[in-house]
C-alpha positions in Angstrom: 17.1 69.1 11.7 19.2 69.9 9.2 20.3 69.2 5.6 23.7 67.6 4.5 25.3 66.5 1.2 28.6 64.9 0.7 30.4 64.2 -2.8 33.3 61.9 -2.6 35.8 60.8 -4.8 34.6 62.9 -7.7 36.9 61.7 -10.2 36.7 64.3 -13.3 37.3 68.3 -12.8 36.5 67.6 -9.0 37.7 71.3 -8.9 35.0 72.6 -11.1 32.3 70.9 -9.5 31.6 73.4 -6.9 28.9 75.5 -8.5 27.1 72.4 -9.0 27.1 71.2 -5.2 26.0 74.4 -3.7 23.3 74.2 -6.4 22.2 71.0 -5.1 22.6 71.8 -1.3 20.5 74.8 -2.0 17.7 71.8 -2.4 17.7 71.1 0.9 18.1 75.0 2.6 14.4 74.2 4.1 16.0 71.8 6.3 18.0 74.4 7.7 17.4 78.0 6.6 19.7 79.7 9.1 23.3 79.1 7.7 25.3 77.4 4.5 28.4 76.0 4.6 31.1 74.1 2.3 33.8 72.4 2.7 36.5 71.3 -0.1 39.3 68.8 -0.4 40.7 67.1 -2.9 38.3 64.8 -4.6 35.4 65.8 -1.6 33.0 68.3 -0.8 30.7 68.2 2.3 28.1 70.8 2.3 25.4 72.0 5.3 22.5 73.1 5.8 22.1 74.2 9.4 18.8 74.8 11.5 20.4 76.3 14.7 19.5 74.5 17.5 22.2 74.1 20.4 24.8 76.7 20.1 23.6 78.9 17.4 26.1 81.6 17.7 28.9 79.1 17.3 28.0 76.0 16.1 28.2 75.9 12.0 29.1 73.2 10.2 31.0 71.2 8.8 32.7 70.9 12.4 36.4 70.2 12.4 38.8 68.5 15.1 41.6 70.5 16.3 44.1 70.3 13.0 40.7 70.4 11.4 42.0 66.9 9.6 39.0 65.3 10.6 36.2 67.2 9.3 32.1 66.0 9.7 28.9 67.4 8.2 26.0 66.2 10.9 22.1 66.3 11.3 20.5 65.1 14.1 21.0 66.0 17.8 23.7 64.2 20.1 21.9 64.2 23.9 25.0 63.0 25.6 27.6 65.2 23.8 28.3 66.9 27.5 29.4 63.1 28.8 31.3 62.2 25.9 33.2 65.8 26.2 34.3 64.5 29.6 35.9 61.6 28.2 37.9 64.2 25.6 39.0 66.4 28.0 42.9 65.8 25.7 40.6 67.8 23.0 40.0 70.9 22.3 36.8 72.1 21.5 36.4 75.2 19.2 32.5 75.5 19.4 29.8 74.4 22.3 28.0 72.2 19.5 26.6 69.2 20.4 27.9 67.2 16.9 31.0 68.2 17.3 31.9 65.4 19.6 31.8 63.2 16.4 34.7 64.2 15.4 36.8 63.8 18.5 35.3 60.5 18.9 36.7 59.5 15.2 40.0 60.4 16.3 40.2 59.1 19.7 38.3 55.9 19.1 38.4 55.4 15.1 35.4 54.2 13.2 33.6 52.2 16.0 32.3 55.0 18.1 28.5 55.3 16.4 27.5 53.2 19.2 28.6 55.8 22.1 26.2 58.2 20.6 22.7 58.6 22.3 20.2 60.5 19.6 18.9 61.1 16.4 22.1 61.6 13.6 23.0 61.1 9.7 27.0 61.9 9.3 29.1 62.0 6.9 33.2 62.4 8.0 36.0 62.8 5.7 39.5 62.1 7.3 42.2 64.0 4.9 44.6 62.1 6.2 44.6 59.3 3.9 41.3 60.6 1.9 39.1 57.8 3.5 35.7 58.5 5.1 32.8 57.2 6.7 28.8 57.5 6.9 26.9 56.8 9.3 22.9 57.0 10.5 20.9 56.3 14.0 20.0 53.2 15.5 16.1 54.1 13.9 16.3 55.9 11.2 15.0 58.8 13.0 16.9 61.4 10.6 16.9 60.8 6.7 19.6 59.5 5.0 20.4 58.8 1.2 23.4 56.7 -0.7 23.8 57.3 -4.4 26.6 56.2 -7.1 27.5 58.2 -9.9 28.7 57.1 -13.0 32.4 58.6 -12.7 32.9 56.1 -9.6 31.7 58.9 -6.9 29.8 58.5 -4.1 26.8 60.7 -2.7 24.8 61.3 0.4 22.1 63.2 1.1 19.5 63.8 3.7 16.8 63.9 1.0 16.5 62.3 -1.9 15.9 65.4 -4.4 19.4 66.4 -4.0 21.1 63.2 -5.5 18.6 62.4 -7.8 19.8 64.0 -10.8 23.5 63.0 -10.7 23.1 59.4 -9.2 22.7 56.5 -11.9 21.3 54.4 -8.6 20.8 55.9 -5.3 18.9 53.8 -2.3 17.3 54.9 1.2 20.4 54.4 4.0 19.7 52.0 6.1 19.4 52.6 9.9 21.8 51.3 12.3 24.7 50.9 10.1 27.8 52.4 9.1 29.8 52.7 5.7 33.2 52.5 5.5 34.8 53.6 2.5 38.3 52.2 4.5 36.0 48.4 4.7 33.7 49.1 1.9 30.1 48.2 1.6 27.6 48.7 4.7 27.7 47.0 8.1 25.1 47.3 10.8 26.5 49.0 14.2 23.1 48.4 16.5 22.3 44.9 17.1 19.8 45.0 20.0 18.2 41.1 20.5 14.8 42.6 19.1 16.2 43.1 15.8 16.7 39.3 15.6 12.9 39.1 16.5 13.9 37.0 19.8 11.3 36.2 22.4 11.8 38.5 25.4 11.4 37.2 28.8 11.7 39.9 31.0 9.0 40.3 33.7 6.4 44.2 33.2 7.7 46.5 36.0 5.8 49.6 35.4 8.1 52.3 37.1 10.9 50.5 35.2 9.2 51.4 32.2 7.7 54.7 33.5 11.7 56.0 34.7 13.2 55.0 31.8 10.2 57.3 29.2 10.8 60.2 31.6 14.6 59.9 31.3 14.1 60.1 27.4 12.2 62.8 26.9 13.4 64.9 29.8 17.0 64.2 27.5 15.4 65.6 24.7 14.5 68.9 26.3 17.9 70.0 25.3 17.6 73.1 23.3 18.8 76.9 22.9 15.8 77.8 21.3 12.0 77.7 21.8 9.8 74.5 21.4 6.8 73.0 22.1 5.1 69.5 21.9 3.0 68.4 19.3 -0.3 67.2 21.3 -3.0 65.0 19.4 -4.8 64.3 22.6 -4.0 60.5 22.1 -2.4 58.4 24.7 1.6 59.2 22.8 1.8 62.4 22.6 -0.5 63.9 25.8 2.3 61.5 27.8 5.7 63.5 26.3 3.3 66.8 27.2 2.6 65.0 30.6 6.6 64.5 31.3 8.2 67.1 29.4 5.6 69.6 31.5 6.9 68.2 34.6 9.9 68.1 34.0 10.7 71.5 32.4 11.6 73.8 35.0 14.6 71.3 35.8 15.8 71.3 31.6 18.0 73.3 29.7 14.3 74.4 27.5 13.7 76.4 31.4 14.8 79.5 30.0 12.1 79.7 27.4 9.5 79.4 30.3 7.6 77.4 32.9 4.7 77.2 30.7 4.8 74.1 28.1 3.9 75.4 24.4 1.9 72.6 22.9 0.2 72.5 19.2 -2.5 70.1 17.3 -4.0 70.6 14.2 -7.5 69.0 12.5 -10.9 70.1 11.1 -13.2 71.8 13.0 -14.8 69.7 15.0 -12.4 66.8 15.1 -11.5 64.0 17.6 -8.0 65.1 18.2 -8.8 68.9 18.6 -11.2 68.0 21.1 -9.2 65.4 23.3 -5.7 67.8 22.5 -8.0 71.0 24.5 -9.0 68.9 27.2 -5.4 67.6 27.7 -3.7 71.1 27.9 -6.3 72.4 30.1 -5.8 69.7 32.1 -1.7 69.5 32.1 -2.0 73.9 31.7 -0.1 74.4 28.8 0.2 77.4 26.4 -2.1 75.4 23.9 -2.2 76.6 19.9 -5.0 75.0 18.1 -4.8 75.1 13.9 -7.4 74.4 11.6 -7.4 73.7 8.4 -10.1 72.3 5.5 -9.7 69.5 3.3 -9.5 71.8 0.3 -6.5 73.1 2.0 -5.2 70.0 2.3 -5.2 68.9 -1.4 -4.2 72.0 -2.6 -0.9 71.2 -0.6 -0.5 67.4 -1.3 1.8 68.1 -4.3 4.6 70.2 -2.4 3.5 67.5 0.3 4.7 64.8 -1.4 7.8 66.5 -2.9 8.8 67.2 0.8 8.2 63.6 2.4 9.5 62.1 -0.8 7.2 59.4 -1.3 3.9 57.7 -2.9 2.4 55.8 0.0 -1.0 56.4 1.0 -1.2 56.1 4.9 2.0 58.6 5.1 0.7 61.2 3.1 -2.8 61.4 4.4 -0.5 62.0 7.9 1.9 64.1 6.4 -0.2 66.8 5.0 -2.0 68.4 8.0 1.7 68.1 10.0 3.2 69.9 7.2 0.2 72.4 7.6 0.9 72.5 10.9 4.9 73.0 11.1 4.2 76.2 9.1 1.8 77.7 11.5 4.5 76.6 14.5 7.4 78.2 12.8 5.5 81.1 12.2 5.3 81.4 16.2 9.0 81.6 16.1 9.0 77.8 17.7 12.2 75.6 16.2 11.9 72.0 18.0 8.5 69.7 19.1 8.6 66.9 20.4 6.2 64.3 19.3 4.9 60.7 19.9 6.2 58.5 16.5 7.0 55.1 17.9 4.9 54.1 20.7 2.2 52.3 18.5 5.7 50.1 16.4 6.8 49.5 20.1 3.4 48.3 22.1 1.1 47.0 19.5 -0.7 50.2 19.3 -2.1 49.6 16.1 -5.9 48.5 16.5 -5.1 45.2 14.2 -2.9 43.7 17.2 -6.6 42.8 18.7 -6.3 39.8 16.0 -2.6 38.6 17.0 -2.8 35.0 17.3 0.0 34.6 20.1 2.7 36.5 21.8 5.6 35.2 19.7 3.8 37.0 16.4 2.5 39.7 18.8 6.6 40.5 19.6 7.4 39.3 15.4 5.3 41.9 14.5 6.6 45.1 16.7 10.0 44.0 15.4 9.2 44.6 11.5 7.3 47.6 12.6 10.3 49.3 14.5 12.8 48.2 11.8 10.5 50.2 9.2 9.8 53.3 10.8 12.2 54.9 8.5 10.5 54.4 5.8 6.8 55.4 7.5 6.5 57.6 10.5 10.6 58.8 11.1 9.9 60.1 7.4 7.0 61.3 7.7 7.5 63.8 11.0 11.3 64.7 9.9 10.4 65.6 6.4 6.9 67.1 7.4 8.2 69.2 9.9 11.4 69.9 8.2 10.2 71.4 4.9 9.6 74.7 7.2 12.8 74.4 9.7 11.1 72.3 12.2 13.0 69.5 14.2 10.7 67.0 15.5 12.6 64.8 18.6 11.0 61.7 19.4 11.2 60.2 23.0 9.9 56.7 21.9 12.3 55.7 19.8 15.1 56.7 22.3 18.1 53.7 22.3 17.5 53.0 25.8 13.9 53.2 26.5 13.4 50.8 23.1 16.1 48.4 25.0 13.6 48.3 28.2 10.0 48.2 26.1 11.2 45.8 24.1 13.2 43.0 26.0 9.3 42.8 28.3 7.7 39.2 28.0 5.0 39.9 24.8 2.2 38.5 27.0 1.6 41.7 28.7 1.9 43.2 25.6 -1.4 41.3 24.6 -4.6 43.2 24.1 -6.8 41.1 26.9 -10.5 41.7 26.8 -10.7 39.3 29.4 -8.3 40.5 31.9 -9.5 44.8 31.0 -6.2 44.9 28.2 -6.4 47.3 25.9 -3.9 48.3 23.5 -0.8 49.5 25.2 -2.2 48.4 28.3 1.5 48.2 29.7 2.2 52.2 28.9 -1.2 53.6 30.2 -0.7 51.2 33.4 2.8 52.2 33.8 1.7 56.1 34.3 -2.1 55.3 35.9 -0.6 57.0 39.4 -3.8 57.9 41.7 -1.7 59.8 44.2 0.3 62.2 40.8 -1.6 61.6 37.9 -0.3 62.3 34.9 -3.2 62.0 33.0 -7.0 62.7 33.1 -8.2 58.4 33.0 -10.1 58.4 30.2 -7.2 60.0 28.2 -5.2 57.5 29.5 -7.3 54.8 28.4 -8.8 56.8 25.2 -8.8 54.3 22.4 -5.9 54.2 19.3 -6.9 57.2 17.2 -4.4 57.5 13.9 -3.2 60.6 13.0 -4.9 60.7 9.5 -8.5 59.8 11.1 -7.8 62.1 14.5 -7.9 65.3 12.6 -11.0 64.8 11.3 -12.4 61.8 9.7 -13.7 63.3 6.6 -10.1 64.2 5.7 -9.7 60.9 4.3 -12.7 60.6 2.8 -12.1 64.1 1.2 -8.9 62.7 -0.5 -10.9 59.6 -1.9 -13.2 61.5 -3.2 -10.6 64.1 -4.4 -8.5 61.2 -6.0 -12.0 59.7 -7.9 -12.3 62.4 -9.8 -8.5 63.1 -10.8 -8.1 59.0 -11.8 -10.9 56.9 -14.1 -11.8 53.7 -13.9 -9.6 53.0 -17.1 -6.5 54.6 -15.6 -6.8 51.7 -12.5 -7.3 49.1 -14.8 -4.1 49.7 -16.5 -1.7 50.6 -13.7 0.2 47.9 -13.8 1.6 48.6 -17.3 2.1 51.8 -16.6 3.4 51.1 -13.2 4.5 47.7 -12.9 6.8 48.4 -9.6 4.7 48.3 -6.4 1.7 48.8 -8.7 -1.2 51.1 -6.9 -4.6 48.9 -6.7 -7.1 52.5 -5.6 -7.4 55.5 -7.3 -6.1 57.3 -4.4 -2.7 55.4 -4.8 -2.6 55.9 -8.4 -3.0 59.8 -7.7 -0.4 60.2 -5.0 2.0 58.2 -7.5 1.5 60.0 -11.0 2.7 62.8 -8.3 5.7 61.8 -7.4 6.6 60.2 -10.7 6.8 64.4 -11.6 9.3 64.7 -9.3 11.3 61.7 -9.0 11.1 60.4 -12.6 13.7 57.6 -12.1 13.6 53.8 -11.0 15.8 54.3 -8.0 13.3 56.6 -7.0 10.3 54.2 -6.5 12.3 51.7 -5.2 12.7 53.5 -2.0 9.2 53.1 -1.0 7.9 50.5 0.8 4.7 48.2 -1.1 2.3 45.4 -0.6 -0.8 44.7 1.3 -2.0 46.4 4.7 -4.9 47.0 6.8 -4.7 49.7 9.0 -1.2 50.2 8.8 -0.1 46.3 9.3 3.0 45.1 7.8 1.7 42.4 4.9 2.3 39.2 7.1 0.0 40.7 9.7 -2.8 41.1 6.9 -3.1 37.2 7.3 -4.4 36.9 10.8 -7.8 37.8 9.8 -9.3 36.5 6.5 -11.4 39.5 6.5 -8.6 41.9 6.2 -8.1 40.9 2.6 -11.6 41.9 1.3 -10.6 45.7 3.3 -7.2 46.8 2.6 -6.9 50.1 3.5 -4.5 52.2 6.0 -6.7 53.9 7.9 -7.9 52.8 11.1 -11.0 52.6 10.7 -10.1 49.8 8.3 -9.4 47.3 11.5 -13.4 46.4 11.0 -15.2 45.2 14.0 -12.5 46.9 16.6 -12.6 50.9 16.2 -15.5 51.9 18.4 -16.2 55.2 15.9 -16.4 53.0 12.4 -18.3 50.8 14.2 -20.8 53.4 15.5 -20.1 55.0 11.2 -21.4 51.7 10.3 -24.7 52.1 12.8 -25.4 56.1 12.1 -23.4 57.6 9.0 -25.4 60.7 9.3 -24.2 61.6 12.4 -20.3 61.8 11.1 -21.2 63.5 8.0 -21.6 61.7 4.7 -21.7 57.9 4.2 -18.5 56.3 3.7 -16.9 54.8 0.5 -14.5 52.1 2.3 
């Protein structure tokens, strides 16, 4: 990952505003610690941040065409930049980045080539031709992207938020899959798969189908010219990219770093994921780091926590902080890019409240607001997480064309079947259940949905509860919404997480980009009303999904034998 920022049309003493960009591109030098640059004209400035991935000798941005007219400031990862260079071969190409493709494709194909782009980007082009320019994020929101206005008609983008903060009167999240055009004006969506109208697929399940087509993505993402790992849970997601990517790696560009497969996981002592994350390395024979860390640890970090992952809501940052804890420890090994599991769950129904999905028609409705707000959830979370130490998290689930396959499959199979032996994600695990190659040990493959917050160590989020009850009184709840009237927080935990970020991002914009309203066990709000239940139990974890997590069940049996009772 990397960080960019670009001021256009600066409209008083754009001249002497130089000082004041590099000040606020300095914001974002975690995103990519290895190399600054600028780049001036006119009314404009783009500004980088690079984290040197492919090319690093060569590569710094911004990244010019040939007259350098064209100029571009990316971040994100292009995995078919070698095909598209064959269909340039009239261009010259000054370095062997993979972004720099985006600006031959502007001026071979003009503004609608975001579509012949296969990765994860945010891009900002400036053509100083006639001064007009473009912006531009992936098909998922997979890499951050900001829009802001200031008051002398300017217009700003950033990939955080804490660099246009301060000199935008309104700034918003950019919204994935679309394009502005400062030629067209205003914002128009470039990725308009059927699924994103919510349409009922028909397709019929053909497991190698779906199995050649999650291979093919992350054996794409295995392009790199520095060393990397996966990040390994030990839960269904993630122990399949270390399953493929291990196979696979003595065939990718990543072979020169090794045979051997770096994976990392992180948790309290004792916890589900560190447990299930050993067995799968042994098993797969990775290089396998394990990192602890204590919930102390973890609270004295939620602060620089939340001013990383830029927001206040509850489920993300119980996630983020032991990621963030754990990018540190992986940079520290020298290791630049993992690849993780984000998506899978948005995708398949992983979530343990799909058990209550009344039919297949909400079964598919409710993947489709899931996938259309991972940018705001789980993209943010593991690209900020990771990138606050110069760590670029690639995610093979939320590749263009596996989504396009996953997603256009008849819903039925997607529902979780008691009756016919369905679990959640029944269609993945089945897809890679090969007797004669496994890929898996079976009960991995079958383990049972373990979130990210509860899988490093259930009393994590008790810890914060706890943590958050004595930071926030009664009084303080019972007037938080005068003091916060916008997306209001109803438990003390909320209200701590927000009186956080309210330090950092003090203004209305600000809290506008984060998501609100009811959820149980991370459901959108109009899945909260399949199970009357639900509404008595609101909370993210999932553990919250009463009656359908086997290990709050057995919590609800024997809370000695987990540690101390629970406060849910």
């Amino acid at each position: 990952m990397c960080g960019i920022l670009a001021v256009l049309g600066i409209a008083d003493n754009p001249q002497g505003k130089r000082p004041r960009i590099i000040e606020l591109s300095r914001r974002l030098r975690h995103r990519g610690p290895d190399w600054s640059g600028l780049h001036h004209h006119n009314n404009c400035y783009l500004a980088h941040e690079r984290l040197a991935i492919v090319d690093p000798a060569s590569g710094d941005q911004p990244l010019y065409n040939e007259d350098k007219t064209i100029v571009v400031t990316v971040n994100g990862e292009i995995y078919n930049h070698k095909e598209l260079r064959e269909r340039l071969k009239s261009h010259e190409f000054r370095t062997g980045s993979d972004c720099e493709v985006i600006a031959h494709l502007y001026e071979e194909y003009g503004e609608e080539f975001v579509n012949m782009l296969d990765g994860m980007f945010s891009f900002v082009l400036l053509d100083t031709r006639d001064n007009s320019f473009i912006a531009a994020r992936d098909a998922i929101g997979i890499t951050p992207l900001y829009i802001g206005w200031g008051l002398d008609g300017s217009i700003w983008f950033a990939s955080e938020m804490k660099a246009i903060s301060d000199d935008c009167e309104r700034f918003m999240s950019f919204l994935p899959g679309h394009l502005y055009s400062s030629k067209l004006g205003g914002l128009r969506r470039w990725y308009n798969p059927p699924w994103f109208a919510e349409q009922i697929p028909s397709a019929p399940y053909e497991p190698l189908v779906l199995r050649k087509a999650f291979e093919k993505a992350v054996v794409k993402r295995l392009m790199t010219d520095v060393p990397f790992g996966v990040l390994l849970s030990g839960g269904l997601d993630s122990s399949l990219v270390a399953s493929v990517a291990s196979r696979y790696l003595v065939y990718s560009e990543a072979a020169q770093w090794g045979s051997q497969l770096h994976t990392f996981c992180i948790g309290l002592k004792g916890s589900p994921d560190l447990k299930a994350a050993k067995e799968v390395a042994d098993y797969l024979g990775t290089r396998h780091h394990e990192f602890h860390f204590t919930v102390q640890e973890g609270i004295d970090a939620l602060a620089e926590v939340i001013y990383h992952i830029e927001t206040y809501d509850v489920t993300t940052i119980r996630a983020s902080t032991p990621m963030f804890l754990m990018s540190r420890k992986i940079r520290a090994l020298g290791v630049k890019v993992v690849l993780s599991g984000e998506g899978s769950d948005e995708i398949f129904g992983g979530y343990l409240y799909f058990h209550k999905a009344p039919n297949k028609e909400e079964f598919h409705q409710e993947t489709c607001r899931k996938i259309k707000a991972l940018h705001l959830y789980d993209c943010l979370r593991a690209n900020k997480s990771t990138s606050a130490w110069g760590v670029e998290a690639r995610v093979p689930f939320l590749d263009k064309e596996f989504i396009n396959v996953a997603m256009d499959i008849d819903p039925e199979w997607k529902m979780i079947r008691p009756d016919l032996g369905r679990i959640e994600k029944w269609i993945l695990r089945n897809a890679f259940d090969d007797e004669q190659n496994p890929y898996l040990p079976k009960h991995i493959l079958y383990r049972q949905k373990e979130q990210f917050s509860d899988g490093v160590g259930y009393s994590w989020i008790d810890g914060l509860k706890d943590h958050a009850n004595k930071q926030v009184t009664d009084a303080m709840l019972a007037n938080a919404s005068f003091v916060y009237p916008e997306n209001t927080p109803t438990t003390k935990e909320g209200y701590y997480y927000r009186t956080i970020f309210e330090r950092f991002f003090p203004k209305n914009a600000a809290r506008s980009t984060v998501p609100g309203g009811p959820s149980v066990a991370c459901s959108t709000a109009k899945a909260v009303e399949w199970d009357a239940a639900w509404s008595k139990n609101l909370d993210p974890s999932g553990r919250a999904a009463l009656g359908v997590h086997v290990a709050a069940y057995d919590e609800a049996k024997t809370p000695a034998i987990n540690g101390p009772s629970k406060k849910e």
